[in-house]
PDB file with SEQRES, HELIX, SHEET and CRYST1 records, atoms N, CA, C and O in Angstrom:
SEQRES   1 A   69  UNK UNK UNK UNK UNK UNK UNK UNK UNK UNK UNK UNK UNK          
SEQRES   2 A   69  UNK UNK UNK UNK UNK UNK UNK UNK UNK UNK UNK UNK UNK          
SEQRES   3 A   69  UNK UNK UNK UNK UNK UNK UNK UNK UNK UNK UNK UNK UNK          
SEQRES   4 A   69  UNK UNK UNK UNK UNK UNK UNK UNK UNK UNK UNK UNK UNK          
SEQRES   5 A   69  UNK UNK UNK UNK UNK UNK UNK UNK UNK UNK UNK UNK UNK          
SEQRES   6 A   69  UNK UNK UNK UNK                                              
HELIX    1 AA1 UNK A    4  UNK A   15  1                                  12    
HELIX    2 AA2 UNK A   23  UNK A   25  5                                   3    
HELIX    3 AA3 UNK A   30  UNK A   39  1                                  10    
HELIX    4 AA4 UNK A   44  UNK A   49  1                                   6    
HELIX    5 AA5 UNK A   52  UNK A   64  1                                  13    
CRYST1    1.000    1.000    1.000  90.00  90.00  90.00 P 1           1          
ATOM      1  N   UNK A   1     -12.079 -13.836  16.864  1.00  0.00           N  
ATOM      2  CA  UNK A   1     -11.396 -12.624  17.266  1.00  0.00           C  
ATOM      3  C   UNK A   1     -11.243 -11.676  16.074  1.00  0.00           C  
ATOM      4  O   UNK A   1     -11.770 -10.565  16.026  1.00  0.00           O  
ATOM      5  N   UNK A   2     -10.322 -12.315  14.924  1.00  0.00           N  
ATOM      6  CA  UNK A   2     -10.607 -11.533  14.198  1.00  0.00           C  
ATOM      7  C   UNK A   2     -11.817 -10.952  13.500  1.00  0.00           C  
ATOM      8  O   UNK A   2     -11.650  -9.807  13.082  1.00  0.00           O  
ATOM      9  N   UNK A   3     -13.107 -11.551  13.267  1.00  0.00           N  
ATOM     10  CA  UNK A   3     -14.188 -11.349  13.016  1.00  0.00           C  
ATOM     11  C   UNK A   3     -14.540 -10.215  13.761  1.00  0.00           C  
ATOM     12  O   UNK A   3     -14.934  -9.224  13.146  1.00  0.00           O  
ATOM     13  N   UNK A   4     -14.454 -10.194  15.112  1.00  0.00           N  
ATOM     14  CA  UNK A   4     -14.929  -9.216  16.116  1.00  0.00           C  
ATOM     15  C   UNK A   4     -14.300  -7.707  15.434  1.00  0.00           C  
ATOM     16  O   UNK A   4     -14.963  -6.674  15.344  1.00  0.00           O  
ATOM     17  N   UNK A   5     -13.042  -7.853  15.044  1.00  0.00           N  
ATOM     18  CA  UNK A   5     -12.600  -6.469  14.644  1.00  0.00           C  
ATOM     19  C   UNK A   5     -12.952  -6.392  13.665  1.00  0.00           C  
ATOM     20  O   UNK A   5     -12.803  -5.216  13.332  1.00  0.00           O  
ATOM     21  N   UNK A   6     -13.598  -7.235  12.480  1.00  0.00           N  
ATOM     22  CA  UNK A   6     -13.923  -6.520  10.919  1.00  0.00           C  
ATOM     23  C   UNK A   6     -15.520  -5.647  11.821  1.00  0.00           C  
ATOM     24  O   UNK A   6     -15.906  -4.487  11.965  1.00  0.00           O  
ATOM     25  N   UNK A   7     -15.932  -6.789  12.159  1.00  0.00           N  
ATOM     26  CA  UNK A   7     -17.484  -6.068  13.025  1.00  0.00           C  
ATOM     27  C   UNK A   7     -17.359  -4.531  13.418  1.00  0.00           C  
ATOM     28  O   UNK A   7     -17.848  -3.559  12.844  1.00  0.00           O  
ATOM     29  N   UNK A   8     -16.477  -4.594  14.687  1.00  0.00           N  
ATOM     30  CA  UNK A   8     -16.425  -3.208  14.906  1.00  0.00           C  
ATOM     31  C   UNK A   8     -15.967  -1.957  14.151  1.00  0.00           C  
ATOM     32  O   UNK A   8     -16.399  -0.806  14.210  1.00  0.00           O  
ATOM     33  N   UNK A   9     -14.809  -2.582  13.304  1.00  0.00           N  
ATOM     34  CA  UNK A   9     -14.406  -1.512  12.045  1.00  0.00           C  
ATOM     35  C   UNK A   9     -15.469  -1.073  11.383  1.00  0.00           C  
ATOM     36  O   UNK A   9     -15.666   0.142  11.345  1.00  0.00           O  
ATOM     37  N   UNK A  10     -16.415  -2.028  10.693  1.00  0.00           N  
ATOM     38  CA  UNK A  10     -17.327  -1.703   9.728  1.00  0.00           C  
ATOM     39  C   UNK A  10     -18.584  -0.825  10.509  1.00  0.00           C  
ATOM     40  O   UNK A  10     -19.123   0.240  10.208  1.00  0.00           O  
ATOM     41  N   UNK A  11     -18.783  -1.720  11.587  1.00  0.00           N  
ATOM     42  CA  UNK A  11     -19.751  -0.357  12.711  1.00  0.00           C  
ATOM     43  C   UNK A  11     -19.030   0.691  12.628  1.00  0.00           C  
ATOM     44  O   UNK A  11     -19.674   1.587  12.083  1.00  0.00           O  
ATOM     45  N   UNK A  12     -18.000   1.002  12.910  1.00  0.00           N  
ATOM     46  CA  UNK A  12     -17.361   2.441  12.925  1.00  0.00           C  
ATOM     47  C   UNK A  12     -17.096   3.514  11.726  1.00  0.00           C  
ATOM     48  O   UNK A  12     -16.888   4.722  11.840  1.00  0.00           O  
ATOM     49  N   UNK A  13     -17.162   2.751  10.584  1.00  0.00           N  
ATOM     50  CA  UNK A  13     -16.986   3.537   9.416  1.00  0.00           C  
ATOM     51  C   UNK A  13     -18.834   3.504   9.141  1.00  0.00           C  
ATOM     52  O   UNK A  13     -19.299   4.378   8.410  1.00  0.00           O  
ATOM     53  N   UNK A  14     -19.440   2.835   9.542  1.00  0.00           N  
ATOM     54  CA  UNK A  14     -20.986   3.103   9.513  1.00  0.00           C  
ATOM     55  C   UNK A  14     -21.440   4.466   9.824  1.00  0.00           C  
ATOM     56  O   UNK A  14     -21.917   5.419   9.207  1.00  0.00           O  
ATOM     57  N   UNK A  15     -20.978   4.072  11.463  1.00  0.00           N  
ATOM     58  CA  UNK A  15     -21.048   5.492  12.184  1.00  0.00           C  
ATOM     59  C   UNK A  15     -20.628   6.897  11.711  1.00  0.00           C  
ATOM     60  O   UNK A  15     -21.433   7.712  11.261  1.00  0.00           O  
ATOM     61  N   UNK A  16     -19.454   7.096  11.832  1.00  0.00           N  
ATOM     62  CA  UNK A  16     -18.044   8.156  11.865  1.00  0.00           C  
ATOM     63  C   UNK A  16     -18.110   8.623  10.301  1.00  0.00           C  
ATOM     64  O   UNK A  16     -18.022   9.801   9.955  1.00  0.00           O  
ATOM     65  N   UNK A  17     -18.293   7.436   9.339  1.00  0.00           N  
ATOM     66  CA  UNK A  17     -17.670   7.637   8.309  1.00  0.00           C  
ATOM     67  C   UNK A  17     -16.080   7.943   8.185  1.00  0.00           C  
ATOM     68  O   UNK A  17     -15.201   7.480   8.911  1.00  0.00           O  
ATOM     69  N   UNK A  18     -15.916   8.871   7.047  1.00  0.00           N  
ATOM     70  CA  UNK A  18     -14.773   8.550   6.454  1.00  0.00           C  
ATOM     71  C   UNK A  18     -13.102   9.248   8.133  1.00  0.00           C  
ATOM     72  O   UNK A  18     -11.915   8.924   8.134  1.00  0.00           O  
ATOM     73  N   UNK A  19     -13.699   9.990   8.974  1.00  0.00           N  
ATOM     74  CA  UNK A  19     -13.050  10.629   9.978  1.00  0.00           C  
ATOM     75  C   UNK A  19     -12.644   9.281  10.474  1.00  0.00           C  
ATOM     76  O   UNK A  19     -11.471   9.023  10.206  1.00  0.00           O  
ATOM     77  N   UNK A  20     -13.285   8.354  11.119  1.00  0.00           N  
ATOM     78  CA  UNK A  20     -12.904   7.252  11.501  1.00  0.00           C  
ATOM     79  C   UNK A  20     -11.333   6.488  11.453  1.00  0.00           C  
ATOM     80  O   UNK A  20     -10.584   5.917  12.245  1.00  0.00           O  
ATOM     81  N   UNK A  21     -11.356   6.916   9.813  1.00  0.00           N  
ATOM     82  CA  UNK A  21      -9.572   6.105   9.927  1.00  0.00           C  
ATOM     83  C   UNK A  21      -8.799   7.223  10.148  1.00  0.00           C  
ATOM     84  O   UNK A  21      -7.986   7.434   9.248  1.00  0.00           O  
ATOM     85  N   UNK A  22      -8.797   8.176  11.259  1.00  0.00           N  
ATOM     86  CA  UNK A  22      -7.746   8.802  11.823  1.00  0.00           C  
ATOM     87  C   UNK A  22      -7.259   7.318  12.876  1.00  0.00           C  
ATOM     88  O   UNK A  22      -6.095   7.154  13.241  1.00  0.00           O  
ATOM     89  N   UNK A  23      -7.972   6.715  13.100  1.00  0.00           N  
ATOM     90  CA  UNK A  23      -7.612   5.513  13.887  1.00  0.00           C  
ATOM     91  C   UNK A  23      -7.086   4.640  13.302  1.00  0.00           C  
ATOM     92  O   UNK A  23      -6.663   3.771  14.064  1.00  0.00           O  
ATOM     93  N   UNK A  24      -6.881   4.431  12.103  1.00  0.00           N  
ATOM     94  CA  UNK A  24      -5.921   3.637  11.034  1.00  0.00           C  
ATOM     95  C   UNK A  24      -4.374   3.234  11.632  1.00  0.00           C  
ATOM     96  O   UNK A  24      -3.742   2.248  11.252  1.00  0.00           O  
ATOM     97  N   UNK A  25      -3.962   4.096  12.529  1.00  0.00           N  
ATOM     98  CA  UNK A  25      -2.963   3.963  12.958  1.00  0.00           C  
ATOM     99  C   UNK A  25      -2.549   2.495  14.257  1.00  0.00           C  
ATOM    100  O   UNK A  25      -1.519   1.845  14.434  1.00  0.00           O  
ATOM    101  N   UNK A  26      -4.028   2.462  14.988  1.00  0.00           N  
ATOM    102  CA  UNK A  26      -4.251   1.240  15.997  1.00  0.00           C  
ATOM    103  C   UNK A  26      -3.847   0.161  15.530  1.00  0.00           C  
ATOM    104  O   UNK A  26      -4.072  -0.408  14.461  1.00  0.00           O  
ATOM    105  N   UNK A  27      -3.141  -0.125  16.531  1.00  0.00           N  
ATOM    106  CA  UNK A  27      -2.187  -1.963  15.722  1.00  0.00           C  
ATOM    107  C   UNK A  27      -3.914  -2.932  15.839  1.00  0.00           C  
ATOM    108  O   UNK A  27      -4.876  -2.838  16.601  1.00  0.00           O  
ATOM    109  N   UNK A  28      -3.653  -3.634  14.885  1.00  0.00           N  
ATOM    110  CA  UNK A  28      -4.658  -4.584  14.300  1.00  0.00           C  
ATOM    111  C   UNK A  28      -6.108  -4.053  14.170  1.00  0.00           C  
ATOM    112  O   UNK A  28      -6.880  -4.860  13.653  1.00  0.00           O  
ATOM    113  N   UNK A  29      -6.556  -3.035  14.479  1.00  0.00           N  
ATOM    114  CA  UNK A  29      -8.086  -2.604  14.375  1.00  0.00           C  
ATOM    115  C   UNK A  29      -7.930  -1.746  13.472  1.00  0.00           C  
ATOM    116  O   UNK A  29      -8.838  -1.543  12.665  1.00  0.00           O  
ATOM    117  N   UNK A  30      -6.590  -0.972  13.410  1.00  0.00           N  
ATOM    118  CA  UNK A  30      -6.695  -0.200  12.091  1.00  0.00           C  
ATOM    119  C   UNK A  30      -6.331  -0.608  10.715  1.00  0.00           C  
ATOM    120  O   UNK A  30      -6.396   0.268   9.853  1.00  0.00           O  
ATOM    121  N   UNK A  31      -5.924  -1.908  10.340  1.00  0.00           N  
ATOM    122  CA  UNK A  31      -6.215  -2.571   9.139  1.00  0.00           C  
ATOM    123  C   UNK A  31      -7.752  -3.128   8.991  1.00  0.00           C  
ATOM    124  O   UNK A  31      -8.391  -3.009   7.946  1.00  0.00           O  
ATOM    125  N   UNK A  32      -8.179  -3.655   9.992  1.00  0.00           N  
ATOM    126  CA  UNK A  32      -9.537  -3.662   9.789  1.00  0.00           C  
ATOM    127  C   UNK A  32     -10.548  -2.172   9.326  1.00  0.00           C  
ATOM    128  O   UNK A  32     -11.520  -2.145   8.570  1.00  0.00           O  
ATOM    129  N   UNK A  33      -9.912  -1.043  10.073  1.00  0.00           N  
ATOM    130  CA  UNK A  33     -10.906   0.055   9.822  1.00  0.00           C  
ATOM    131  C   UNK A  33     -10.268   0.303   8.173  1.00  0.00           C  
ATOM    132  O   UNK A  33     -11.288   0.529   7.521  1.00  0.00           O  
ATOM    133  N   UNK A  34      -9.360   0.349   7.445  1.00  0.00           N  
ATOM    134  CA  UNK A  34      -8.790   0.333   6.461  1.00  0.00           C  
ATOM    135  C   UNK A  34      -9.744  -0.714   5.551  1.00  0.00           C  
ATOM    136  O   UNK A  34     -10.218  -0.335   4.480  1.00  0.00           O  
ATOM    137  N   UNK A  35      -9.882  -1.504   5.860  1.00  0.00           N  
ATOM    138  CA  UNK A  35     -10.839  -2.748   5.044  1.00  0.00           C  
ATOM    139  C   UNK A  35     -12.202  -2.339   4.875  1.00  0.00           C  
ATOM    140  O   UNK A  35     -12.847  -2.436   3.831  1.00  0.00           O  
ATOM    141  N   UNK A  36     -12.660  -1.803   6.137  1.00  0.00           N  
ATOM    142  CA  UNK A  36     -14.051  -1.493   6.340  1.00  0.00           C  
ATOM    143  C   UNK A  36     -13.987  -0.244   5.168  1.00  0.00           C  
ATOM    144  O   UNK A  36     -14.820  -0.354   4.268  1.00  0.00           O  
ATOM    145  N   UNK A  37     -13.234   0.719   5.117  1.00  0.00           N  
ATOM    146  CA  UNK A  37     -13.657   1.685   4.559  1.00  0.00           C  
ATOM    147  C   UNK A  37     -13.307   1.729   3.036  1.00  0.00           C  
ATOM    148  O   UNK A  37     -13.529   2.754   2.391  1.00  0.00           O  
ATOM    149  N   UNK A  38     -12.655   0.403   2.352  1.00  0.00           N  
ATOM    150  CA  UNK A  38     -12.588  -0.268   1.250  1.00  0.00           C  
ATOM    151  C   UNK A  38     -13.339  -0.748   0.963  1.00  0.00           C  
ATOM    152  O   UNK A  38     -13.657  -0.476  -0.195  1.00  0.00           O  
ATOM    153  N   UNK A  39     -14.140  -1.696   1.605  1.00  0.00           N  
ATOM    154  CA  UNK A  39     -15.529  -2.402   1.489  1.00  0.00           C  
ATOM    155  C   UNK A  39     -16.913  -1.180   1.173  1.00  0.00           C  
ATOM    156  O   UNK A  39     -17.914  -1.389   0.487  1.00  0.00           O  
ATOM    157  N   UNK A  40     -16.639  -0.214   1.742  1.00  0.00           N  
ATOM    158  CA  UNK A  40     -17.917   1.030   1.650  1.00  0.00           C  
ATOM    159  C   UNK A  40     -17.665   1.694   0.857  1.00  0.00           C  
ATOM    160  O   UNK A  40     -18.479   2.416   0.283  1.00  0.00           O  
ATOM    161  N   UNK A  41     -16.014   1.600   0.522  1.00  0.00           N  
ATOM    162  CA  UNK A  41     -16.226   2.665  -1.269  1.00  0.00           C  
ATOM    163  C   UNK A  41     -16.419   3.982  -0.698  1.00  0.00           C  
ATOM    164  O   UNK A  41     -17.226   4.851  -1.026  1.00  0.00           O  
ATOM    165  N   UNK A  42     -15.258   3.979   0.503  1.00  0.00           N  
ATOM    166  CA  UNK A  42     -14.782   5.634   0.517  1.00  0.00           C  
ATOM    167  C   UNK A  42     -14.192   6.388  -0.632  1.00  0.00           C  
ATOM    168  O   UNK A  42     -13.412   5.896  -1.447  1.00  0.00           O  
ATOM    169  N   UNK A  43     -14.628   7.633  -0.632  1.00  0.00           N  
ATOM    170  CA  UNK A  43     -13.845   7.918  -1.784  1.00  0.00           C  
ATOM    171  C   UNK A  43     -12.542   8.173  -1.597  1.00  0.00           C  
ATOM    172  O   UNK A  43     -12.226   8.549  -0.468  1.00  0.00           O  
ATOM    173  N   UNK A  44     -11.482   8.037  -2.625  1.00  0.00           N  
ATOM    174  CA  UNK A  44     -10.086   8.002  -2.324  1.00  0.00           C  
ATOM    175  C   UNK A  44      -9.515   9.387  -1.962  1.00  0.00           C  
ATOM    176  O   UNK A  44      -8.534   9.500  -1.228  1.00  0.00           O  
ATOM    177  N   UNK A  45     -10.242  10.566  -2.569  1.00  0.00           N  
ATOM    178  CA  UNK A  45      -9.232  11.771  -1.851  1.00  0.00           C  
ATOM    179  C   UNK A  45      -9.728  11.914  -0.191  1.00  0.00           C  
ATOM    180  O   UNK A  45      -8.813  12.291   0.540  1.00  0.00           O  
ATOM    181  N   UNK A  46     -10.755  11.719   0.342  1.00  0.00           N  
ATOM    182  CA  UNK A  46     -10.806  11.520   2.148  1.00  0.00           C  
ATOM    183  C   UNK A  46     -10.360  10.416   2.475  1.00  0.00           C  
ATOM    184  O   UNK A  46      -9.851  10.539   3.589  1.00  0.00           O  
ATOM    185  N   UNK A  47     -10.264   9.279   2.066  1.00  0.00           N  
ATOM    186  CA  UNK A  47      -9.510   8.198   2.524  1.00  0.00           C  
ATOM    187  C   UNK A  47      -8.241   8.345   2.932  1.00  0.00           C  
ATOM    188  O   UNK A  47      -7.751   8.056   4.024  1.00  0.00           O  
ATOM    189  N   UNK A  48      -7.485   9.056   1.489  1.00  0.00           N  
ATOM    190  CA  UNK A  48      -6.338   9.338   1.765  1.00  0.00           C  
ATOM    191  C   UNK A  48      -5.620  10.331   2.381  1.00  0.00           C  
ATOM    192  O   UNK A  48      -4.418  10.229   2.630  1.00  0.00           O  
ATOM    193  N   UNK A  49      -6.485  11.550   2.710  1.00  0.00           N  
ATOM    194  CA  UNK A  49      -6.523  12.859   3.864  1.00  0.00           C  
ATOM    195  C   UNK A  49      -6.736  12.035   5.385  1.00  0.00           C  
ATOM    196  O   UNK A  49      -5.932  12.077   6.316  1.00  0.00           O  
ATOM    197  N   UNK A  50      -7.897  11.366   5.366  1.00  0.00           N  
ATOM    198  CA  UNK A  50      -8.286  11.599   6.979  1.00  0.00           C  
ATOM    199  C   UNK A  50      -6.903   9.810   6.920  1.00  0.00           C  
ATOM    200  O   UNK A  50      -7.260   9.245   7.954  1.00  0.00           O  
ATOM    201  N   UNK A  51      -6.164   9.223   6.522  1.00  0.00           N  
ATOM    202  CA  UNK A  51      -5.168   7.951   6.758  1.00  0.00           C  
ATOM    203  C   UNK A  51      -4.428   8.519   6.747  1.00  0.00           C  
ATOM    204  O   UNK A  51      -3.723   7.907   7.550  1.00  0.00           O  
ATOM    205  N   UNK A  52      -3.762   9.492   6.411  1.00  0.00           N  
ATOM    206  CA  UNK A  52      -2.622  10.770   6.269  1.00  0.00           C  
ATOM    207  C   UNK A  52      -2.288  11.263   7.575  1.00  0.00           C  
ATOM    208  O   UNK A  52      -1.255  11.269   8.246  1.00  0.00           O  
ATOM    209  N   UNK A  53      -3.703  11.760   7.775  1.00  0.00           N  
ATOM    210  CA  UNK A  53      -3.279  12.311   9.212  1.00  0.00           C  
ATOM    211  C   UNK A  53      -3.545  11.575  10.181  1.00  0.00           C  
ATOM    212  O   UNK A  53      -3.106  11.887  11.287  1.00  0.00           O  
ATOM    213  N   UNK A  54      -4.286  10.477  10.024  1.00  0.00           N  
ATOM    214  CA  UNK A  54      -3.995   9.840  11.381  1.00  0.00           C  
ATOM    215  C   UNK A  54      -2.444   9.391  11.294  1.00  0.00           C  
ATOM    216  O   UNK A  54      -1.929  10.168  12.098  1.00  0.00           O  
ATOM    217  N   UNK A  55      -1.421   8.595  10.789  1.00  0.00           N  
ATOM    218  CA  UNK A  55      -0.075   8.220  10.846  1.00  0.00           C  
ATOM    219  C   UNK A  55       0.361   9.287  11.231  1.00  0.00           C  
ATOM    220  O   UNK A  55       0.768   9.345  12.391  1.00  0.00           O  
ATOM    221  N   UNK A  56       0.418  10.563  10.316  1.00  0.00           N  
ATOM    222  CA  UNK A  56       1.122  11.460  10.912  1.00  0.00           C  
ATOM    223  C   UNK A  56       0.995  11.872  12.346  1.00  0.00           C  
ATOM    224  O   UNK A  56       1.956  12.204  13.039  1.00  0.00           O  
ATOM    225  N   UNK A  57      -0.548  11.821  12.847  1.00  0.00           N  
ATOM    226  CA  UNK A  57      -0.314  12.169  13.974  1.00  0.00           C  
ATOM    227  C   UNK A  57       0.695  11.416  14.873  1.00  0.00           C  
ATOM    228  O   UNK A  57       1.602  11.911  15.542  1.00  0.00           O  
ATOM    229  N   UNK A  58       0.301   9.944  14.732  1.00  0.00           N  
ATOM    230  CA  UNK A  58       1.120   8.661  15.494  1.00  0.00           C  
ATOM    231  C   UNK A  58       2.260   9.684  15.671  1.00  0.00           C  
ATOM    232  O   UNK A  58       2.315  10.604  16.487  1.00  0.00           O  
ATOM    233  N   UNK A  59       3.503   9.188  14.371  1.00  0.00           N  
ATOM    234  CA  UNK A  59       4.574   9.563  14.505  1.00  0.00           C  
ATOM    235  C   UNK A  59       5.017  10.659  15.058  1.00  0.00           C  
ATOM    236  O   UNK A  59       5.977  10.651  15.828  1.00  0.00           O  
ATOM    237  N   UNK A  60       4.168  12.050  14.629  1.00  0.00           N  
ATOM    238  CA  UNK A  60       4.794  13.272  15.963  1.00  0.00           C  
ATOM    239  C   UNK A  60       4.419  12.938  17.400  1.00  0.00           C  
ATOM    240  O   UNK A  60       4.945  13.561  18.322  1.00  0.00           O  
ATOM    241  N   UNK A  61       3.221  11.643  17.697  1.00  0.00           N  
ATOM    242  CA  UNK A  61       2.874  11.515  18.995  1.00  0.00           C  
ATOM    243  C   UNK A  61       4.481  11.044  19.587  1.00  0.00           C  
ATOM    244  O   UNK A  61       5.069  11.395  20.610  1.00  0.00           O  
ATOM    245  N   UNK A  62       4.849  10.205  18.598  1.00  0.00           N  
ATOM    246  CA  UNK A  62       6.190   9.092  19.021  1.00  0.00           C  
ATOM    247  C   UNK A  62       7.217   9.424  19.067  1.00  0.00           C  
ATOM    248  O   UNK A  62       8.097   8.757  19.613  1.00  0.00           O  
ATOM    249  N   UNK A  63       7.484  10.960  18.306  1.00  0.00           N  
ATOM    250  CA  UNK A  63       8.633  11.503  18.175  1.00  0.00           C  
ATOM    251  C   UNK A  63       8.456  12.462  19.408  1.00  0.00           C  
ATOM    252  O   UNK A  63       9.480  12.819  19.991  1.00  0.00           O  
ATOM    253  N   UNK A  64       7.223  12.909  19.852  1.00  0.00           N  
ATOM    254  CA  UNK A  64       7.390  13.807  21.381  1.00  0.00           C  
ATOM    255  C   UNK A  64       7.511  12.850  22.122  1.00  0.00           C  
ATOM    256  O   UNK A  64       8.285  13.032  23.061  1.00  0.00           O  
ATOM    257  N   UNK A  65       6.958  11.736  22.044  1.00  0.00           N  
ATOM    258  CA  UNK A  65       7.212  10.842  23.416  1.00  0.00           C  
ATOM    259  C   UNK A  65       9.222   9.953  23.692  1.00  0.00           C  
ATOM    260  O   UNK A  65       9.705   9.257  24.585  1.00  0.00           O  
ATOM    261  N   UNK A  66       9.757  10.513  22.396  1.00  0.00           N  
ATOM    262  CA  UNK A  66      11.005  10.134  22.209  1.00  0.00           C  
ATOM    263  C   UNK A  66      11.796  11.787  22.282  1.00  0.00           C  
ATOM    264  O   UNK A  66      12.790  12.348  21.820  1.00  0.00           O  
ATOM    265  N   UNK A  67      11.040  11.983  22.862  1.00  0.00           N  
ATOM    266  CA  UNK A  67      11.902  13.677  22.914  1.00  0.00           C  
ATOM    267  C   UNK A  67      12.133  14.322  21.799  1.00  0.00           C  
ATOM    268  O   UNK A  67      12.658  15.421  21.974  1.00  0.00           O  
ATOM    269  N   UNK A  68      11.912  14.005  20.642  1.00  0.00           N  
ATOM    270  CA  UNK A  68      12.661  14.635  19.353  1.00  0.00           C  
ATOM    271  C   UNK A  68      12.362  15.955  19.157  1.00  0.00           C  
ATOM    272  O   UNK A  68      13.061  16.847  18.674  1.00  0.00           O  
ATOM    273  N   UNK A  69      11.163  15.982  19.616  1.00  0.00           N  
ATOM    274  CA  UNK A  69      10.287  17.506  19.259  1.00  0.00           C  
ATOM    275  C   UNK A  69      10.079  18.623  20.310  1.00  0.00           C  
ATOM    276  O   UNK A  69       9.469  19.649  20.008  1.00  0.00           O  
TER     277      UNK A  69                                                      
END                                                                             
């Protein structure tokens, strides 16, 4: 099982590249896509832009779905 998600992470940062970990946020596939894109030697200023905004998105998703916003 877990194997299956390094697989698909690493297909996906194959694919997508560094856009991909806007999905960083997905419980358990997005530590894998996080790994995958450690293993490929993203560079760290898009790593840390496109992981940025994926969380952020989460949380304003969670804070409209909690009414806050």
């Amino acid at each position: 099982m877990a194997g299956d998600r390094a697989a698909r992470a690493t297909r996906l940062i194959a694919e997508r590249g560094a856009p991909a970990l806007l999905l960083s946020w997905v419980p358990f596939l997005g530590d894998a896509i996080v790994a995958a894109a450690g293993a490929a030697r993203v560079p760290f200023l898009p790593f840390t832009i496109w992981t940025g905004l994926g969380k952020f998105l989460r949380y304003v998703a969670v804070a409209w779905a909690a009414g806050a916003v």
